[in-house]
Every structure is written in structure tokens, then in C-alpha cells.
SEFIZA-3560 file (N, C-alpha, C; in Angstrom, 3 decimals):
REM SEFIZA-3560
<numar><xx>40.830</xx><yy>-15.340</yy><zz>-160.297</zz><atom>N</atom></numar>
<numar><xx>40.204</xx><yy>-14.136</yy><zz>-159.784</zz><atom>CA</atom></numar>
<numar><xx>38.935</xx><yy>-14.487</yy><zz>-159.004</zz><atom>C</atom></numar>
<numar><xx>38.122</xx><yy>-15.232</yy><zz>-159.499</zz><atom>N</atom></numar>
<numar><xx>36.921</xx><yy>-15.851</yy><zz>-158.992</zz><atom>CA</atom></numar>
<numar><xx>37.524</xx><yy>-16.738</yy><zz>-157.330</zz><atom>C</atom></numar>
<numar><xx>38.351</xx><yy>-17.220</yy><zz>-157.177</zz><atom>N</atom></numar>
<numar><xx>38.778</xx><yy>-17.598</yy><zz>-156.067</zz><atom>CA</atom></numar>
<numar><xx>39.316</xx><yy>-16.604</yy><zz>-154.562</zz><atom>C</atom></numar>
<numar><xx>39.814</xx><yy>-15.587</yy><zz>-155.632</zz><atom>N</atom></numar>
<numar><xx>40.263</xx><yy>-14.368</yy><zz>-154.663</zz><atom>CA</atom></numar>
<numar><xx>39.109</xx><yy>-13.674</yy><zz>-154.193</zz><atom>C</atom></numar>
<numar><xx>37.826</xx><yy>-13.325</yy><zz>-155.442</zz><atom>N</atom></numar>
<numar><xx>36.755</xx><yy>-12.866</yy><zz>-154.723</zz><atom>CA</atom></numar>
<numar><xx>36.129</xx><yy>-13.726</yy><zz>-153.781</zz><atom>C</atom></numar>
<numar><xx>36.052</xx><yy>-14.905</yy><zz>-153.838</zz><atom>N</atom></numar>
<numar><xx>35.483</xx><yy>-15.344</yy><zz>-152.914</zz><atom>CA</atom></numar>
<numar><xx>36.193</xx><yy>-15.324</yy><zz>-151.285</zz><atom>C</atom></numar>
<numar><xx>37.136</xx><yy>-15.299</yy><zz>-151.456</zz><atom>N</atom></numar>
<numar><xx>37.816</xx><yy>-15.624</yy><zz>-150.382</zz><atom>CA</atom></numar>
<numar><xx>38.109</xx><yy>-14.353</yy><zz>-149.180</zz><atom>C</atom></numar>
<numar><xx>38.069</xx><yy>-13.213</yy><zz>-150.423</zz><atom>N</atom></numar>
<numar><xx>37.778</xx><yy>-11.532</yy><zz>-149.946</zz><atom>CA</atom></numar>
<numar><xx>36.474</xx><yy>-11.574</yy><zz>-148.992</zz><atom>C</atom></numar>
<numar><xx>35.515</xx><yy>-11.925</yy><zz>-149.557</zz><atom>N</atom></numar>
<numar><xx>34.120</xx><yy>-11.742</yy><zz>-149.627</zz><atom>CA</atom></numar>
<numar><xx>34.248</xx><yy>-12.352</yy><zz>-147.971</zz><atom>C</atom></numar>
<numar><xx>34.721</xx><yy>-13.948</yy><zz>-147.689</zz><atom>N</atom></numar>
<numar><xx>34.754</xx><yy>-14.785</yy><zz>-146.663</zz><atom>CA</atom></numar>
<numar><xx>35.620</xx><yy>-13.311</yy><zz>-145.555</zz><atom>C</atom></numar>
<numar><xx>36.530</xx><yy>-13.350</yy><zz>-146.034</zz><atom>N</atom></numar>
<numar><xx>37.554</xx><yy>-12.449</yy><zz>-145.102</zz><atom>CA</atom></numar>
<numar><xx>36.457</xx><yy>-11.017</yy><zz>-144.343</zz><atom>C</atom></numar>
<numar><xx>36.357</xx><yy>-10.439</yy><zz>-145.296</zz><atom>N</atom></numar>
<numar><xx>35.396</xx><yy>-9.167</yy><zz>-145.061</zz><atom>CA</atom></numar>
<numar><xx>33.828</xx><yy>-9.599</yy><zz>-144.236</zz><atom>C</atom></numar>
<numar><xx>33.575</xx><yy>-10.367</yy><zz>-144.317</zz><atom>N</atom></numar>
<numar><xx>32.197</xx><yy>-11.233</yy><zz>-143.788</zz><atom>CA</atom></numar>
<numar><xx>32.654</xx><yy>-11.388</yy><zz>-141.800</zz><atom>C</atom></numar>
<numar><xx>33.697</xx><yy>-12.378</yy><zz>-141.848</zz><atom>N</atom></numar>
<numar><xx>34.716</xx><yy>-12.640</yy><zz>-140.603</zz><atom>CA</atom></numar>
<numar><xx>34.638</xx><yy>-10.986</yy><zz>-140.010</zz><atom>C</atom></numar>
<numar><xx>35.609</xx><yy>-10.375</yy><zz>-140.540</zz><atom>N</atom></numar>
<numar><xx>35.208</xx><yy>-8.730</yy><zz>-139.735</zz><atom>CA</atom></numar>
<numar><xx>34.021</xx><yy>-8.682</yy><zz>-139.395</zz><atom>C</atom></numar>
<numar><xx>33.577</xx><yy>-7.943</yy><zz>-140.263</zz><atom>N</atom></numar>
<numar><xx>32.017</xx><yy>-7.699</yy><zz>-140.226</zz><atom>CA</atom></numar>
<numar><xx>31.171</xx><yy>-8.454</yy><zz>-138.839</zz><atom>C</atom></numar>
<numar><xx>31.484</xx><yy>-9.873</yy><zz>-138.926</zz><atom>N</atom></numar>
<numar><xx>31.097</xx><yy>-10.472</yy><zz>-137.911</zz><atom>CA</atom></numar>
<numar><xx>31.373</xx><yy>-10.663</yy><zz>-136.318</zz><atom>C</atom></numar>
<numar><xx>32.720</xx><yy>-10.375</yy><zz>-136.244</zz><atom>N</atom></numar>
<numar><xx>33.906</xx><yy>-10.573</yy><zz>-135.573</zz><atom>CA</atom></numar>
<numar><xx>33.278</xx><yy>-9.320</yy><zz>-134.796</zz><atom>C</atom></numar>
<numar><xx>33.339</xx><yy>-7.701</yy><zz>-135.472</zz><atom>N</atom></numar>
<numar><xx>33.329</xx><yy>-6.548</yy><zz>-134.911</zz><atom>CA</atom></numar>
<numar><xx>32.054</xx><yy>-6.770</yy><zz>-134.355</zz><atom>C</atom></numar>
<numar><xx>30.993</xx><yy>-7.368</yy><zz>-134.659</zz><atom>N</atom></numar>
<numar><xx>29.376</xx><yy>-7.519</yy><zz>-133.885</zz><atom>CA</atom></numar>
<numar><xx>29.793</xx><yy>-8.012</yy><zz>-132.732</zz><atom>C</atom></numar>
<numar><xx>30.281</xx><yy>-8.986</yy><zz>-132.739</zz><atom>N</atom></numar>
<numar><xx>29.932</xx><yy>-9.954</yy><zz>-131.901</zz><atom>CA</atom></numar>
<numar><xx>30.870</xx><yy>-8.957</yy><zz>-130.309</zz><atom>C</atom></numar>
<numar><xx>32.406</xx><yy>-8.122</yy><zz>-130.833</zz><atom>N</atom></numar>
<numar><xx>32.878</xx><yy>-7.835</yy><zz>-129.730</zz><atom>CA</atom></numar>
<numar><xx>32.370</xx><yy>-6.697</yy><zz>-129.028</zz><atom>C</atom></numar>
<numar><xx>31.382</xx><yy>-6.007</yy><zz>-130.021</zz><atom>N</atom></numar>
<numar><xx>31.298</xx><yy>-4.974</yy><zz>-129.679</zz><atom>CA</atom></numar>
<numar><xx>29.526</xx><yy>-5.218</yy><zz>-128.747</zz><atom>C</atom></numar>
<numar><xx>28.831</xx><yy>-6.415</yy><zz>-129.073</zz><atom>N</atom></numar>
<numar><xx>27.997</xx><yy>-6.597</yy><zz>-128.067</zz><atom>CA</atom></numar>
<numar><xx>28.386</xx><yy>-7.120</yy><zz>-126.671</zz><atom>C</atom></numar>
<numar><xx>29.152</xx><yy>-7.450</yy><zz>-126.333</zz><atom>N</atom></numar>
<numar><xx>29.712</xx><yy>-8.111</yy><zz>-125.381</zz><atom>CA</atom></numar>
<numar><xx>29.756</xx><yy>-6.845</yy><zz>-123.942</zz><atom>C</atom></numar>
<numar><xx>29.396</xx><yy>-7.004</yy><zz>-123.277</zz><atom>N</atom></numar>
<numar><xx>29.798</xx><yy>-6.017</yy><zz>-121.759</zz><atom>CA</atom></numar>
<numar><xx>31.459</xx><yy>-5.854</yy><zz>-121.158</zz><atom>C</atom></numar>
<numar><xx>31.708</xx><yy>-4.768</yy><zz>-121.034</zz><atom>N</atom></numar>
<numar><xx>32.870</xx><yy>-4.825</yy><zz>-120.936</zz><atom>CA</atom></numar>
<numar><xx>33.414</xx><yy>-5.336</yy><zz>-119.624</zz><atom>C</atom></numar>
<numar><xx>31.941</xx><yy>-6.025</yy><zz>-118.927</zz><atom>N</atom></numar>
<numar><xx>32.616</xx><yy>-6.610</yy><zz>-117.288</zz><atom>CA</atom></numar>
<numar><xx>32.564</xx><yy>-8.053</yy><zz>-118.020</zz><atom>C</atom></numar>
<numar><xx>32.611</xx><yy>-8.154</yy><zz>-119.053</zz><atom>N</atom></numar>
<numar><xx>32.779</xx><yy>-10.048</yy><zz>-119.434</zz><atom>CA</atom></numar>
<numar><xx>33.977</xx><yy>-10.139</yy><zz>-120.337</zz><atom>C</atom></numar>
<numar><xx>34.630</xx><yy>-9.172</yy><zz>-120.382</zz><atom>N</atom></numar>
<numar><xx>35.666</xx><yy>-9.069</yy><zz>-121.700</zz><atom>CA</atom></numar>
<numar><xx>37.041</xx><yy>-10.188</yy><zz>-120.969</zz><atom>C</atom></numar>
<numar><xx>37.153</xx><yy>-9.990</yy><zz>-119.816</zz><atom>N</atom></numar>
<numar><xx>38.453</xx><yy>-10.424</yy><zz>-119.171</zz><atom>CA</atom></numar>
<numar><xx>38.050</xx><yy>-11.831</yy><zz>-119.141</zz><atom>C</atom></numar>
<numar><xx>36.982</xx><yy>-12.354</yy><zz>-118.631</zz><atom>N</atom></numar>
<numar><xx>36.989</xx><yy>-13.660</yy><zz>-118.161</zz><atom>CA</atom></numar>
<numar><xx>36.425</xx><yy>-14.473</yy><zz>-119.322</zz><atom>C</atom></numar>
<numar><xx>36.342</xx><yy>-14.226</yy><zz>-120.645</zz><atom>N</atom></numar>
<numar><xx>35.976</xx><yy>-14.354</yy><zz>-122.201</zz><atom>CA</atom></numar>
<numar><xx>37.088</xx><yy>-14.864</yy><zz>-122.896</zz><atom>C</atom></numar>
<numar><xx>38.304</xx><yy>-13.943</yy><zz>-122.061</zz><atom>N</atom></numar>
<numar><xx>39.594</xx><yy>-13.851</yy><zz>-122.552</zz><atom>CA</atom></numar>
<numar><xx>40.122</xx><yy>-15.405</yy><zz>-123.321</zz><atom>C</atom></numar>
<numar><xx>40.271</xx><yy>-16.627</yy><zz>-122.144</zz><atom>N</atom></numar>
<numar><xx>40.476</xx><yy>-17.552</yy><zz>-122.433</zz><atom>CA</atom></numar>
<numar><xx>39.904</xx><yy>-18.521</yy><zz>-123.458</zz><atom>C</atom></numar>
<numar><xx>38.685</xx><yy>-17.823</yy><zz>-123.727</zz><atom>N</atom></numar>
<numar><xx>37.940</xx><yy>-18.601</yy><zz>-124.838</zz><atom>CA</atom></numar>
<numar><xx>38.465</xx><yy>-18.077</yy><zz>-126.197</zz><atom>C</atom></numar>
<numar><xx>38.419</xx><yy>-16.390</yy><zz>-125.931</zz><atom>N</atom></numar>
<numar><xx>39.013</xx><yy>-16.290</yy><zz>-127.454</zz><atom>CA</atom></numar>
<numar><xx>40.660</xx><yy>-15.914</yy><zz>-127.754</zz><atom>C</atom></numar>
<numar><xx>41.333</xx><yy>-17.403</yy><zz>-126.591</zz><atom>N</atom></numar>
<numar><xx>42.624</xx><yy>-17.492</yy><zz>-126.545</zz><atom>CA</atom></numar>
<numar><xx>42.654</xx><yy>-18.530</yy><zz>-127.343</zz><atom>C</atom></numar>
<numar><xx>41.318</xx><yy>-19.569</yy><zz>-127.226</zz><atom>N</atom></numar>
<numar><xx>41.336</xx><yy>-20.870</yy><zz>-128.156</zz><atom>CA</atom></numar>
<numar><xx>40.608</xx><yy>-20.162</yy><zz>-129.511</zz><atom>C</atom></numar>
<numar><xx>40.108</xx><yy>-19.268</yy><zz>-130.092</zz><atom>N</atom></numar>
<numar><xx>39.926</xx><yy>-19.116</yy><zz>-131.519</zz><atom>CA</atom></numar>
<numar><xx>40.645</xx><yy>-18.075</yy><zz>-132.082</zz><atom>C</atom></numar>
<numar><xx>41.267</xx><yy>-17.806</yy><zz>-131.102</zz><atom>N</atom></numar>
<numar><xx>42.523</xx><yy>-17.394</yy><zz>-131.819</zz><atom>CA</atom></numar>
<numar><xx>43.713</xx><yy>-18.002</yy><zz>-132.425</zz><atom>C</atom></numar>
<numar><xx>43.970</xx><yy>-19.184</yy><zz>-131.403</zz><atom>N</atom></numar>
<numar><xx>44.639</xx><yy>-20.362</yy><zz>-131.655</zz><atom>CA</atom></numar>
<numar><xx>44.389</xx><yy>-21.009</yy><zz>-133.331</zz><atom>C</atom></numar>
<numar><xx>43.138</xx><yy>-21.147</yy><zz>-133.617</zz><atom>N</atom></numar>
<numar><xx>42.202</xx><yy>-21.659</yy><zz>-134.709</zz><atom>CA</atom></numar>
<numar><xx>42.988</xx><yy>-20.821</yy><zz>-135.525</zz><atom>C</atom></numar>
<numar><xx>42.733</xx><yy>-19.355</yy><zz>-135.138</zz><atom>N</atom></numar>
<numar><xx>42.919</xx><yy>-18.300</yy><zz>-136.313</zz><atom>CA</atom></numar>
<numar><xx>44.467</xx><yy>-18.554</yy><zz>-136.615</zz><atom>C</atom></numar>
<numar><xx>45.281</xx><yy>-18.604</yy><zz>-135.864</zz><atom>N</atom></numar>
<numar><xx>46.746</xx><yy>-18.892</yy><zz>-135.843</zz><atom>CA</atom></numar>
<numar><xx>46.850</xx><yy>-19.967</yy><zz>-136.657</zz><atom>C</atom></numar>
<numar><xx>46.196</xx><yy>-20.896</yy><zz>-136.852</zz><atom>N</atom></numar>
<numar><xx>46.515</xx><yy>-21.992</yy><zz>-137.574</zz><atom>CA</atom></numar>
<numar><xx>46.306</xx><yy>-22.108</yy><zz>-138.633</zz><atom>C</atom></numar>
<numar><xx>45.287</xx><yy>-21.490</yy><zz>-139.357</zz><atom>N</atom></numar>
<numar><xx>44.573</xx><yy>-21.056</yy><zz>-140.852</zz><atom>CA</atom></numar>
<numar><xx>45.201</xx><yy>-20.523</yy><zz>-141.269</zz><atom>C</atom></numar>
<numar><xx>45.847</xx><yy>-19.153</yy><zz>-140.520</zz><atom>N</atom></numar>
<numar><xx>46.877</xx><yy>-18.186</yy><zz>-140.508</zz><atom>CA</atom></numar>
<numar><xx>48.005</xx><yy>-19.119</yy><zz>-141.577</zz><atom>C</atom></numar>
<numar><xx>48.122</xx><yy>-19.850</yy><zz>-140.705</zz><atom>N</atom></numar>
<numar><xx>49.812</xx><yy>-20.484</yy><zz>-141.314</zz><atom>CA</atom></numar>
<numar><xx>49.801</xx><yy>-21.486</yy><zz>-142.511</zz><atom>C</atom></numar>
<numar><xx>48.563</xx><yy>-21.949</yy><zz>-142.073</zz><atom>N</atom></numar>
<numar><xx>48.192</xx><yy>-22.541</yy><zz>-143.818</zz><atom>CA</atom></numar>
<numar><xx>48.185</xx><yy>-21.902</yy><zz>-145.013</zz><atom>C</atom></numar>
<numar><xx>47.246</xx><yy>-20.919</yy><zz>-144.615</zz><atom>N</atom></numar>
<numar><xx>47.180</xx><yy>-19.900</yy><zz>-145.827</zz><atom>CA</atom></numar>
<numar><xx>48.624</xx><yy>-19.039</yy><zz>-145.911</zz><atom>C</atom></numar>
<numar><xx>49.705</xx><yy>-18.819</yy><zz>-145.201</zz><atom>N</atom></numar>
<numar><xx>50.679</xx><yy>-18.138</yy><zz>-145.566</zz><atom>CA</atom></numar>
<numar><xx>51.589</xx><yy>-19.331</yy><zz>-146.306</zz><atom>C</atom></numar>
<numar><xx>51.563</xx><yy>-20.808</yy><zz>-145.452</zz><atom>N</atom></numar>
<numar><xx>52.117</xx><yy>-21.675</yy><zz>-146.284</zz><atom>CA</atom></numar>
<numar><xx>51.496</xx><yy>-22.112</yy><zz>-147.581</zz><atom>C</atom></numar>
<numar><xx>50.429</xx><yy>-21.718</yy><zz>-148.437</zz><atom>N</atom></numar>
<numar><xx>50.158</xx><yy>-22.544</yy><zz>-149.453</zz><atom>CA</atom></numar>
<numar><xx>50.719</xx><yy>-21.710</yy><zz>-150.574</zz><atom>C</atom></numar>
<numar><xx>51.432</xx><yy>-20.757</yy><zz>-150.554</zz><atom>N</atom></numar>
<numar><xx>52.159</xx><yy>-19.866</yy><zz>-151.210</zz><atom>CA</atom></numar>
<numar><xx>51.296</xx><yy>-19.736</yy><zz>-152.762</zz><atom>C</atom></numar>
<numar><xx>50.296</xx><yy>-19.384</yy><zz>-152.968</zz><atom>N</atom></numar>
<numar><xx>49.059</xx><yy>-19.509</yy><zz>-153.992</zz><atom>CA</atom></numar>
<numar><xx>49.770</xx><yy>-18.326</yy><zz>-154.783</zz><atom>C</atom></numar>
<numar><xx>50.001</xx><yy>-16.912</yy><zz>-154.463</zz><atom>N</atom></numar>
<numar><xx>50.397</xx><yy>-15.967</yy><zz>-155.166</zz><atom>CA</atom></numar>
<numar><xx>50.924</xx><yy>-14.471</yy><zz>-154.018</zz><atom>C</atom></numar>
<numar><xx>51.415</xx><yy>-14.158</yy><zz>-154.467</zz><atom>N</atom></numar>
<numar><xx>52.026</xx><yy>-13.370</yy><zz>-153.499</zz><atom>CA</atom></numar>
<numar><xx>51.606</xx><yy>-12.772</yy><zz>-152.643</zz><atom>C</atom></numar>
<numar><xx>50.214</xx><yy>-12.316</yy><zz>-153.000</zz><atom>N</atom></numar>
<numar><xx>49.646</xx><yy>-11.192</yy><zz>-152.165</zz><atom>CA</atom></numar>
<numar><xx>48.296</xx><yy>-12.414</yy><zz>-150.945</zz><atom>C</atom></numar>
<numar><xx>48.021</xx><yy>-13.555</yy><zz>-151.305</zz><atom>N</atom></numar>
<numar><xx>48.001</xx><yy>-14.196</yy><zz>-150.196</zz><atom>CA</atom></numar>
<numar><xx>48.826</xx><yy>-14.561</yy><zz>-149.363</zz><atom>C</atom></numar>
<numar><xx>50.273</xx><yy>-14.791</yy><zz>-149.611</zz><atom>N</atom></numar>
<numar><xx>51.478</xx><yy>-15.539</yy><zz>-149.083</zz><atom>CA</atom></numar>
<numar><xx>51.864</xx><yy>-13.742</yy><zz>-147.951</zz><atom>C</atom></numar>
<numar><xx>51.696</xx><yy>-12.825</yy><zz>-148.390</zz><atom>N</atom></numar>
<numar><xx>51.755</xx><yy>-11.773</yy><zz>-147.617</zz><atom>CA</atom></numar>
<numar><xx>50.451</xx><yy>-11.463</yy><zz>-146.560</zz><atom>C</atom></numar>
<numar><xx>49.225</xx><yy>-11.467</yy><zz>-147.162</zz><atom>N</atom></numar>
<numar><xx>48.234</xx><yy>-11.636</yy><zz>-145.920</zz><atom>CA</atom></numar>
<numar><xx>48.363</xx><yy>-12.561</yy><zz>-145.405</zz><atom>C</atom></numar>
<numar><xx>48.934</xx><yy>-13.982</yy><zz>-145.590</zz><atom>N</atom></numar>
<numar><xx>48.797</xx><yy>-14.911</yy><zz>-144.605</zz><atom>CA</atom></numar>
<numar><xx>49.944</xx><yy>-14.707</yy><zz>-143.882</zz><atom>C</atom></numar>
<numar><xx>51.198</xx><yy>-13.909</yy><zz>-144.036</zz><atom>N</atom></numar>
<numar><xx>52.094</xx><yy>-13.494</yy><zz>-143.098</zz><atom>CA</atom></numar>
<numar><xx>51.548</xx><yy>-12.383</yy><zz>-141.937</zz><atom>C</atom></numar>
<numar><xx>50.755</xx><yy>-11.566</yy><zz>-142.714</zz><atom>N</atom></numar>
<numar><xx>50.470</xx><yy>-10.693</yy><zz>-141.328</zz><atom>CA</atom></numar>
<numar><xx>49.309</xx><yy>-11.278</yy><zz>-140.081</zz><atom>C</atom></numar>
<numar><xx>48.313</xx><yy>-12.205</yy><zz>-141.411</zz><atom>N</atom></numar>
<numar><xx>47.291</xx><yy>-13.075</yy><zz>-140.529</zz><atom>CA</atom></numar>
<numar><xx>48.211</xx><yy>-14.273</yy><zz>-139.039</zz><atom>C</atom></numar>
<numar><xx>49.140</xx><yy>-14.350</yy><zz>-139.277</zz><atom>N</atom></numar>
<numar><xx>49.837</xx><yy>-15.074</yy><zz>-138.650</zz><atom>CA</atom></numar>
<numar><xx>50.116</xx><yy>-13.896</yy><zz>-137.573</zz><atom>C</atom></numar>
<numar><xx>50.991</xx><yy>-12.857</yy><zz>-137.824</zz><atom>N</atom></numar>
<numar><xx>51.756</xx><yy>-12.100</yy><zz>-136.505</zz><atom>CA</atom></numar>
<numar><xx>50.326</xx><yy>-11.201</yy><zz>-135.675</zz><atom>C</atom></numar>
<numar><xx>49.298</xx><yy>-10.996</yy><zz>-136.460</zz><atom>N</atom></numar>
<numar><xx>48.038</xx><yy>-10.466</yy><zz>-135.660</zz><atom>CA</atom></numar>
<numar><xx>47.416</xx><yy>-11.474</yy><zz>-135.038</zz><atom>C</atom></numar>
<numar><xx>47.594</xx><yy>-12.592</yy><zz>-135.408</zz><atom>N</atom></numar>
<numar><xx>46.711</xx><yy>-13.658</yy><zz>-134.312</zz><atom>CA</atom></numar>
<numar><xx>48.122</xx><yy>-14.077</yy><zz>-133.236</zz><atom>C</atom></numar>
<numar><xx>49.127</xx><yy>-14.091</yy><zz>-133.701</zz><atom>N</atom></numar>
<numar><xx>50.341</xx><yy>-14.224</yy><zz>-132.782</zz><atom>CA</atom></numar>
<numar><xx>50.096</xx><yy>-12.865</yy><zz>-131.229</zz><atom>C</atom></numar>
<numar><xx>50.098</xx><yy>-12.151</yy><zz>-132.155</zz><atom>N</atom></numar>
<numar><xx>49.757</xx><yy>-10.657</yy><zz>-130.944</zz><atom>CA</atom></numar>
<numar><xx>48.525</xx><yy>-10.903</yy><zz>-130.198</zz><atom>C</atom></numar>
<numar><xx>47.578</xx><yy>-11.423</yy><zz>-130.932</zz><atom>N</atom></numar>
<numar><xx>46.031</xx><yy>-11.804</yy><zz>-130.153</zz><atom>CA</atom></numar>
<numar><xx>46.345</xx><yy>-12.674</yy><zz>-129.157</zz><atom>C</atom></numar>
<numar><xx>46.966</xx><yy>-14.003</yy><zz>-129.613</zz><atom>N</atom></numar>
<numar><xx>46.944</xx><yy>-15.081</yy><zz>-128.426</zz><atom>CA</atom></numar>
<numar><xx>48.137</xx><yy>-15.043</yy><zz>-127.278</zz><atom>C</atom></numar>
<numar><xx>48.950</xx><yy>-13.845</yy><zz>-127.463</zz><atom>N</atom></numar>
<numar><xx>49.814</xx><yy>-13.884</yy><zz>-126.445</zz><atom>CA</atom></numar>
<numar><xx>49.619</xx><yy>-12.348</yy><zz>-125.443</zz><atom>C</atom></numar>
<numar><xx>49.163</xx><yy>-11.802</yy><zz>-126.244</zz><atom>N</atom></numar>
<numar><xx>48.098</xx><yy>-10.708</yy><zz>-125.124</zz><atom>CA</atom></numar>
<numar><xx>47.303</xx><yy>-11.036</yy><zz>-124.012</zz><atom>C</atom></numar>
<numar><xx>46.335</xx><yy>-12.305</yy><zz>-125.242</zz><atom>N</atom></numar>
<numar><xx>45.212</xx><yy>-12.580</yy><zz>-124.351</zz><atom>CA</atom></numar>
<numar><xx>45.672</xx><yy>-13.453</yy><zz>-123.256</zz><atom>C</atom></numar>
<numar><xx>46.760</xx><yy>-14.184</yy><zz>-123.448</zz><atom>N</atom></numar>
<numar><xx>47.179</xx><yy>-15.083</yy><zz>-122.308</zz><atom>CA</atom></numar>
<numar><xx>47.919</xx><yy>-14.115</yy><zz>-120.933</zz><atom>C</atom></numar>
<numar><xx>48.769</xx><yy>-13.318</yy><zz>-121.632</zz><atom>N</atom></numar>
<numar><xx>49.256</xx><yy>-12.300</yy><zz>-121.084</zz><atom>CA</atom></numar>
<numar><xx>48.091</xx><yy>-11.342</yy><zz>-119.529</zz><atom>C</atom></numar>
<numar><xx>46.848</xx><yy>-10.926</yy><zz>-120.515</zz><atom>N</atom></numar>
<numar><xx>45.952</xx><yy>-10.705</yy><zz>-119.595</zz><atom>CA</atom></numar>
<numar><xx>45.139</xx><yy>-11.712</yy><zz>-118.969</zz><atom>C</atom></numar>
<numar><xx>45.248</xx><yy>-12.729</yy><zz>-119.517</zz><atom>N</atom></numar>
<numar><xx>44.214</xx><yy>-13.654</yy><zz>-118.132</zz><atom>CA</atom></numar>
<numar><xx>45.526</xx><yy>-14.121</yy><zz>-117.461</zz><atom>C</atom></numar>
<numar><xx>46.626</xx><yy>-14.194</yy><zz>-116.970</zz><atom>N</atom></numar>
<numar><xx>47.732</xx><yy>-14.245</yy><zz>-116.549</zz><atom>CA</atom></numar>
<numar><xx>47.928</xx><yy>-13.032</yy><zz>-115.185</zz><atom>C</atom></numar>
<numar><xx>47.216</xx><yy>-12.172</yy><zz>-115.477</zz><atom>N</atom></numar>
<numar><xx>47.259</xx><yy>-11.111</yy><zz>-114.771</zz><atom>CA</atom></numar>
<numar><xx>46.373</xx><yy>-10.956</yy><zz>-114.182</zz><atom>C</atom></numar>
<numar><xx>45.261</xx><yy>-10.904</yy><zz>-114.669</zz><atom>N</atom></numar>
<numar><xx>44.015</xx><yy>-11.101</yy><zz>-114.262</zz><atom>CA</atom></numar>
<numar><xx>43.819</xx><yy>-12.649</yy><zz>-112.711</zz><atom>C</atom></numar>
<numar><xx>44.501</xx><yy>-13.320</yy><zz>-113.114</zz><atom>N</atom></numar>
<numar><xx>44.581</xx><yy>-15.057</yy><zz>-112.305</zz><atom>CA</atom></numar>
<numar><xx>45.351</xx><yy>-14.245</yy><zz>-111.401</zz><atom>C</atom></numar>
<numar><xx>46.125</xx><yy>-13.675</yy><zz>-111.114</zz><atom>N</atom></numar>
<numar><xx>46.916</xx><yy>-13.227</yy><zz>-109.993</zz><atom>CA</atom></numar>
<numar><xx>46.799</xx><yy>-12.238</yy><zz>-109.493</zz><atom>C</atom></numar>
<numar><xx>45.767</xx><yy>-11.151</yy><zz>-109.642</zz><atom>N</atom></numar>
<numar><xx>45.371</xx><yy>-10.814</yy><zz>-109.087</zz><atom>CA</atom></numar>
<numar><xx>44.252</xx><yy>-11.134</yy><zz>-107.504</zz><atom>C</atom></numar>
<numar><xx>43.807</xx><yy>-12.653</yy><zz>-107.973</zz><atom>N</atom></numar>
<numar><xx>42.844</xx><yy>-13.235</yy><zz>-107.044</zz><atom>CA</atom></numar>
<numar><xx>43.842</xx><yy>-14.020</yy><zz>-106.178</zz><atom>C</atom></numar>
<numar><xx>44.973</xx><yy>-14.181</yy><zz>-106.715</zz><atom>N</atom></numar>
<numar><xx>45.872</xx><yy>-15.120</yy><zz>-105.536</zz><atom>CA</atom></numar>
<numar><xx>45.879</xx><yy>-14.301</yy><zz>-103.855</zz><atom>C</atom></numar>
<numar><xx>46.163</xx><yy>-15.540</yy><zz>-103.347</zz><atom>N</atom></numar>
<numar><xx>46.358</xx><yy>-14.878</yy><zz>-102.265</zz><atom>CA</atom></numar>
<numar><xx>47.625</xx><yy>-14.293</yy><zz>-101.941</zz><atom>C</atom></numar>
<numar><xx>47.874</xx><yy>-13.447</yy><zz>-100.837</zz><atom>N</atom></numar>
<numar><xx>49.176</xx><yy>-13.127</yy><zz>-100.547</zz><atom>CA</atom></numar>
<numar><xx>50.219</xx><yy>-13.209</yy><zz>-99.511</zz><atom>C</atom></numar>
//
């Protein structure tokens, strides 16, 4: 139990932090940002899969399944829009 609180505590902290940080940001820097938090998302994707693989008890082995398909949706969005964004400046 002492492991789960801590690890809550870490999780809820990450939000907490996560929501500061996006919500200071200007929304004329959000697009060209994109690619950076294509690589910590990547990060997140990978923790993601650890923690769904260390199969500890069920109800981590289930957050680390959804932690996986929400950073899956994050890093293929975000590529998705700087993808779009890059071609827009092409020439024609």
C-alpha cells in the first residue's frame, strides 16, 4: 500500500505539473513545441510500457495499459500535426 501511495502521489504531482507548464505556454508556440513534446512523450510511452509490463497487480497492469494508448494518441497526433504544419510552408 505504501508503494501505491507513493506512486499515486508521483502520478498526481506529473498532472499537476504537466497542466502548469501547458497552460503557461502561448498558444502561437504550441505548434512549433510540438516536436519536443513528441520526444517526452516518447519517454512517457516507454514508462508507459514498463509499468504495464511489470504486471505488479492489476490495477497498475490496467493504468499502465491506458498510460500506454494516451501517450500512443499523444505521439501520433503530435507528429500528425507537425506533419501538417511542415507542409504547409512547402512550396508549391
Amino acid at each position: 500500500m505504501e508503494m501505491f501511495i507513493m506512486a499515486f502521489t508521483i502520478f498526481v504531482l506529473a498532472i499537476f505539473v504537466g497542466f502548469e507548464i501547458i497552460t503557461k505556454i502561448p498558444p502561437t508556440l504550441h505548434t512549433p513545441l510540438m516536436s519536443g513534446s513528441n520526444a517526452i512523450s516518447g519517454v512517457t510511452l516507454v514508462g508507459a510500457v514498463l509499468s504495464a509490463g511489470a504486471q505488479q497487480t492489476t490495477l497498475t497492469t490496467v493504468l499502465g495499459v491506458l498510460a500506454v494508448i494516451f501517450a500512443t494518441v499523444n505521439v501520433v497526433g503530435g507528429f500528425m500535426v507537425t506533419n501538417r504544419m511542415l507542409s504547409m510552408f512547402k512550396k508549391k
